[in-house]
N, C-alpha and C positions, 0 to 999 in steps of 0.2 A: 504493500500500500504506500508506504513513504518514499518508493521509487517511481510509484507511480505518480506519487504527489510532486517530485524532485521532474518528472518530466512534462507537467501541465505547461500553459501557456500562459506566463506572468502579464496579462494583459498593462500593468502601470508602467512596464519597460518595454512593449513590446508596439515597433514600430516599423513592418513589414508591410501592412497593407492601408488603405486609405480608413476603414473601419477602424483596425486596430490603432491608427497615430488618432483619429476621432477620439475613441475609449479612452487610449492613455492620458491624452489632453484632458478629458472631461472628470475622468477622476481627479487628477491632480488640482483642476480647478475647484473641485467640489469638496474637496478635503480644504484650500484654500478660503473659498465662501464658506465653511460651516467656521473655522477657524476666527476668520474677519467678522462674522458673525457673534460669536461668542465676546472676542475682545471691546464691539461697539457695544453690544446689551448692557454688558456689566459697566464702561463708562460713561453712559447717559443713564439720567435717572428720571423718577416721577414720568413726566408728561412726554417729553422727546424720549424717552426708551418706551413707552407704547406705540407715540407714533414708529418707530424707528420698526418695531417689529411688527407692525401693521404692513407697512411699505415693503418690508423687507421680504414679510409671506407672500406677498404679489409676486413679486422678484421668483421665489422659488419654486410656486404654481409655473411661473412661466418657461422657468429655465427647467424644470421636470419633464414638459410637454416638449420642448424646444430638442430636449437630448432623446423623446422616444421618437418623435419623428426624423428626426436625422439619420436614425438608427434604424426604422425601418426601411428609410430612402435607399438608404446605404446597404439594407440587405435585399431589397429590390435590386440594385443596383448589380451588386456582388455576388450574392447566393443566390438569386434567380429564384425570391419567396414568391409566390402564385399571385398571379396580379387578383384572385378570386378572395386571397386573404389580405394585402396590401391594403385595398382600397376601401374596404370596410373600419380594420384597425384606423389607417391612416383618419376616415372619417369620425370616428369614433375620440382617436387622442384630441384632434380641432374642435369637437364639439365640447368636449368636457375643459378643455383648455377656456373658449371661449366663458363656456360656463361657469368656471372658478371665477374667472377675472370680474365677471356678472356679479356674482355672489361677492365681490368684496366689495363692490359700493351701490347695490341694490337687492332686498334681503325681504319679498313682501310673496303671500302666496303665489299669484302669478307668476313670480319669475322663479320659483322651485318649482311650478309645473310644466313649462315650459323646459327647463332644462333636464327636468327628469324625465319628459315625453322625449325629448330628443338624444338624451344618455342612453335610454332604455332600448330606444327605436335601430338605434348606432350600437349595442351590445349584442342586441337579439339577432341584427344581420350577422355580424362578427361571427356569434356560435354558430349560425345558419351556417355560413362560410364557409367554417373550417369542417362542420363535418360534411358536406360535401367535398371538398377537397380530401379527406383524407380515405373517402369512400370507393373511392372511383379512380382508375389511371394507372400511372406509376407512385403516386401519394401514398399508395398504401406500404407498395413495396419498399418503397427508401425511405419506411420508418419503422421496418423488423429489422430488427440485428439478425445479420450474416456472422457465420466464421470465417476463416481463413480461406476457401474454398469457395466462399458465397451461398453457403445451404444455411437454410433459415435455420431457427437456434427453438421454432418452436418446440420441437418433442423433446426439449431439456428443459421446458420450465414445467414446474408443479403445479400444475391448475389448479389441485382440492387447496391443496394449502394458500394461494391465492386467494381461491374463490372465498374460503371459509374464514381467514386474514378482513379483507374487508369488507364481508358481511359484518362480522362480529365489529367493526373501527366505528363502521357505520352508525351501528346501533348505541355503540359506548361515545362519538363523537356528539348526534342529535340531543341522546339524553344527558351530558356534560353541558350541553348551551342552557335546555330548558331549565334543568335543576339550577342552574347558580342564573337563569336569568329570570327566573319565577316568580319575581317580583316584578318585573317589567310588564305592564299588561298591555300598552301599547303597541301597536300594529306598524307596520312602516309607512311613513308618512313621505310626502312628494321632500320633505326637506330630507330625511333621514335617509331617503334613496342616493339622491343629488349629491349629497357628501359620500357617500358610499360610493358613487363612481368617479369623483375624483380622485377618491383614495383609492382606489383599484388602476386607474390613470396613473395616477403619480408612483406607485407601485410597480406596475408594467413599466415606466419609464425608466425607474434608476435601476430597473433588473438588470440593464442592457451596462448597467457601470459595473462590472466581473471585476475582482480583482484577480481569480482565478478560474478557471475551469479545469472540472476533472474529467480522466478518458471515457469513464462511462454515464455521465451525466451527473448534474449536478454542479455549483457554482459558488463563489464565495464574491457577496458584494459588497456595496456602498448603502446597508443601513437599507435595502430599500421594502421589508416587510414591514418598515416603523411606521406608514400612513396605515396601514391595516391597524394595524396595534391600536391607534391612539383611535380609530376609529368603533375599535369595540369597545374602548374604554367608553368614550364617550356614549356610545350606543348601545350597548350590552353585547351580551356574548350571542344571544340568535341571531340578531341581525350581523355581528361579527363574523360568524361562523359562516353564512347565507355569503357577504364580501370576499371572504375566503375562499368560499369554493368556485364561486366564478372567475375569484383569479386565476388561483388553480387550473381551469379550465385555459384562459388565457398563455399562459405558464408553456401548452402544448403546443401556442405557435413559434415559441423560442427551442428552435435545435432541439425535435422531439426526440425521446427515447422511448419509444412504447414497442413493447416485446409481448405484451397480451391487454385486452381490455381490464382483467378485475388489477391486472400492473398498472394501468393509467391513471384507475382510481385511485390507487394508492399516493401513489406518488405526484400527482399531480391535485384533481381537487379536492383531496381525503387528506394528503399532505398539508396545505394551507389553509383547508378550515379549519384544521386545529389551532391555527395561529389566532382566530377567532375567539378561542376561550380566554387573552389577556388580560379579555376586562371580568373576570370570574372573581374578583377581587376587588374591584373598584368602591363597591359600596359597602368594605368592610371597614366597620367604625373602629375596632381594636389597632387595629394598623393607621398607625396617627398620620404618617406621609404618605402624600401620591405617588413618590419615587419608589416606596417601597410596595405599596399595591400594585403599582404599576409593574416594578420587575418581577415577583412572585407569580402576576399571572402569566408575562410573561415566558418566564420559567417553563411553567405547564404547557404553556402550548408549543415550546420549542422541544420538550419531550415528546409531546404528542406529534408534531410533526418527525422528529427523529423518530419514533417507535413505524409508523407508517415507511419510512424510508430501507429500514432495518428488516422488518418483514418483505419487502419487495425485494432486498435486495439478496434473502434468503434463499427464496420462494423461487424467484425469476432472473437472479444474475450468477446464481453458483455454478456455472457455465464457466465464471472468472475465476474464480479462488482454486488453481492450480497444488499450492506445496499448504496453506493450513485448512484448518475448519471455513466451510462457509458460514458459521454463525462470527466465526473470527473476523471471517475475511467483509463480510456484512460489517460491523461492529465498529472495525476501525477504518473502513472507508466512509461509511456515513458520518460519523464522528471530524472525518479529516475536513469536510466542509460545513455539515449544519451545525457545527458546534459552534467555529469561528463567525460565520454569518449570522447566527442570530447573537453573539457577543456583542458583536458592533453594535447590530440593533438597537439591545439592551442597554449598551453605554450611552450610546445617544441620545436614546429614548427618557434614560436617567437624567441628563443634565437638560433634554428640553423641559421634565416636569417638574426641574429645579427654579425655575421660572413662574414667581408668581403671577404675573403677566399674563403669559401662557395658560396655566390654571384657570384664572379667572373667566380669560374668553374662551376657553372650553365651558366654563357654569355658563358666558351668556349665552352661546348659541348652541348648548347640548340638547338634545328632547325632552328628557326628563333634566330634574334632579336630585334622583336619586343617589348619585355618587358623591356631590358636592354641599346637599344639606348639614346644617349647621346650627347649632339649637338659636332657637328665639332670642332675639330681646325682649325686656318686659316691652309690653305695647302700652301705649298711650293712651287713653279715653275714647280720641277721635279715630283712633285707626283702627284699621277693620284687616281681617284676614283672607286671602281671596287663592283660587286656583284657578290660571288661566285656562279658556277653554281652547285654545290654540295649538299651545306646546305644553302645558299640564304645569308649567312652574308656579310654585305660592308662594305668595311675597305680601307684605303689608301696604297698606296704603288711607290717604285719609281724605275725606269728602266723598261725594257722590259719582265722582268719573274721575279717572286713573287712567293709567297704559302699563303694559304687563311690560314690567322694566327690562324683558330678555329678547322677546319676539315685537315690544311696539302694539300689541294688539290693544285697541281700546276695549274697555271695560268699564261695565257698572255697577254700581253698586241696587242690589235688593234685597233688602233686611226682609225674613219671615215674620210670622206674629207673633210668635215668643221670644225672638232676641234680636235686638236691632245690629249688633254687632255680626250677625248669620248673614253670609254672604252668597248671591248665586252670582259667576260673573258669564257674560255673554256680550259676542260683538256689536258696539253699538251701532245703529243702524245710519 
């Protein structure tokens, strides 16, 4: 395995082809901007370090989307990816690009329906896409592993142990979201989609920033399952897990490795729904930091994804493991990359929720607040307790007409007949 790892292609040094000086470039600049990023946060304070990180996240919607489209240009260009997949993705990164920059200085129902009609419309072609593409042609064939010879590698994988592998992930993945997100009763809402396919955007885009690639699949990058993450944090672990898997899906138009169907599961949209379980932890009161809720769930889902990779590579690649055990030889290659890759993650995931800043504009614009509730103050005579019927947040407020200080919605005040303090709130007309 460590020979194997000794002969990958160190993408940060490697300047051979027009992709690869792109990759090298863009890494280096992006370990550069998170750097310059960090040293301006922490030297501006109060009012210019919110704006500074306001402006700043625009900047990095843009330059996220900026690096997948280049990159699939360029594997258009280069690899010769299927103009059938090309032009759906490529349509799909411009929508969602568009659509962030939207969302950062207009924030009102209309324009989450709009851009979730048109994320949605742009994703659902995308899957359409690719499985026809991988249905029909030569597609199918140059994406079974051959040996040495060219004879397909199918009657050396273990179908039962596959098949029975992710049934059973299946089953333990679904009921790991519901269970820790059981309290969320909430549905997906036109906002909670839209951010969900940014973060699936910005996701696919810095996958394409490799620090490494290994011979038989698999990748070491730049941090880029961290929109996922902070995306279930915010939004719990179903709808996390639901993000997950359609990247997942995504995932198989980068350099597939698919050797059997219940292997694709695994490894691809079984693999990063579990990255979805992050937020399993978010709305634990004993765990006094974010940082620390945040890395623990973390944690679980980078096992969970590792456990999924581990079985596959059991199952459907002991084809490879020549001189030890395949459980060995499983073990320490999946280890060789998703360990370091979701490290990064984790470190930077760490020092974004170090940022109180940060925190706070996750409480205004998360759907619930569940995660970020915070006991009471004593309230006042005149103020009244209210839940929005928008985004579900409750917040105090005094007089007769308010606006729910997270989403903007106007609200009323309607005291019952036993306590005038008893509030219904509903959009004003």
């Amino acid at each position: 395995m460590f020979l194997s790892l000794l002969e990958t292609e160190w993408y940060p040094i490697l300047f051979d082809t027009p992709s690869n000086i792109a990759r090298s470039v863009a890494i280096w600049l992006t370990i550069a901007a998170v750097i310059a990023f960090l040293a301006c946060f922490f030297a501006f304070k109060g009012e210019k370090r919110k704006k500074f990180a306001r402006y700043y996240g625009i900047g990095a919607v843009i330059y996220a989307c900026a690096i997948g489209v280049l990159f699939l240009v360029l594997s258009f260009i280069e690899d010769g990816i299927a103009p059938i997949l090309f032009y759906p993705l490529l349509a799909l990164i411009v929508v969602l690009a568009g659509g962030a920059l939207t969302l950062f200085f207009r924030r009102d129902k209309i324009t989450y329906i709009v851009i979730g009609c048109l994320a949605g419309a742009a994703l659902i072609a995308s899957l359409a896409c690719m499985g026809v593409n991988f249905s029909w042609g030569n597609a199918l064939i140059n994406n079974w592993l051959t040996d040495e010879e060219g004879n397909l590698l199918w009657d050396q994988v273990n179908t039962v142990g596959l098949y029975v592998s992710a049934a059973l992930l299946v089953v333990a993945v679904i009921a790991a979201a519901f269970l820790c997100g059981r309290k969320d009763k909430k549905g997906f809402s036109t906002r909670s989609i839209t951010f969900a396919a940014i973060c699936i955007a910005m996701s696919f885009a810095l996958s394409y920033l490799r620090i490494v690639t290994m011979p038989q699949g698999g990748s070491i990058t730049i941090a880029s399952l961290l929109p996922l993450m902070i995306y279930s944090y915010m939004f719990g672990t179903k709808k996390g897990v639901f993000a997950g898997f359609i990247y997942g899906i995504l995932q198989a138009f980068q350099d597939p490795t698919i050797l059997h169907p219940a292997q694709f599961l695994l490894d691809y949209p079984l693999a990063f729904s579990a990255i979805g379980l992050t937020g399993m932890f978010a709305n634990t009161k004993s765990l006094k930091y974010p940082q620390i809720r945040f890395a623990l769930g973390a944690l679980v889902g980078a096992a969970g994804r590792f456990l999924m990779h581990f079985l596959s590579g059991i199952f459907a690649f002991g084809y490879f493991a020549t001189i030890q055990p395949v459980w060995l030889y499983s073990l320490i290659y999946q280890a060789g990359y998703v360990l370091p890759d979701i490290a990064i993650a984790i470190v930077v995931g760490v020092l974004v929720f170090s940022s109180k800043t940060f925190v706070r504009e996750m409480e205004r614009r998360a759907e619930t607040l569940r995660v970020f509730t915070t006991p009471a103050a004593p309230m006042e005579e005149d103020e009244h307790v209210a839940t929005c019927s928008e985004c579900g947040a409750k917040f105090t407020y005094s007089g007769n007409v308010a606006k729910c200080p997270y989403c903007n919605t106007p609200v009323e005040h309607k005291a019952d007949a036993d306590n005038n303090s008893a509030v219904n709130v509903s959009k004003t007309e």
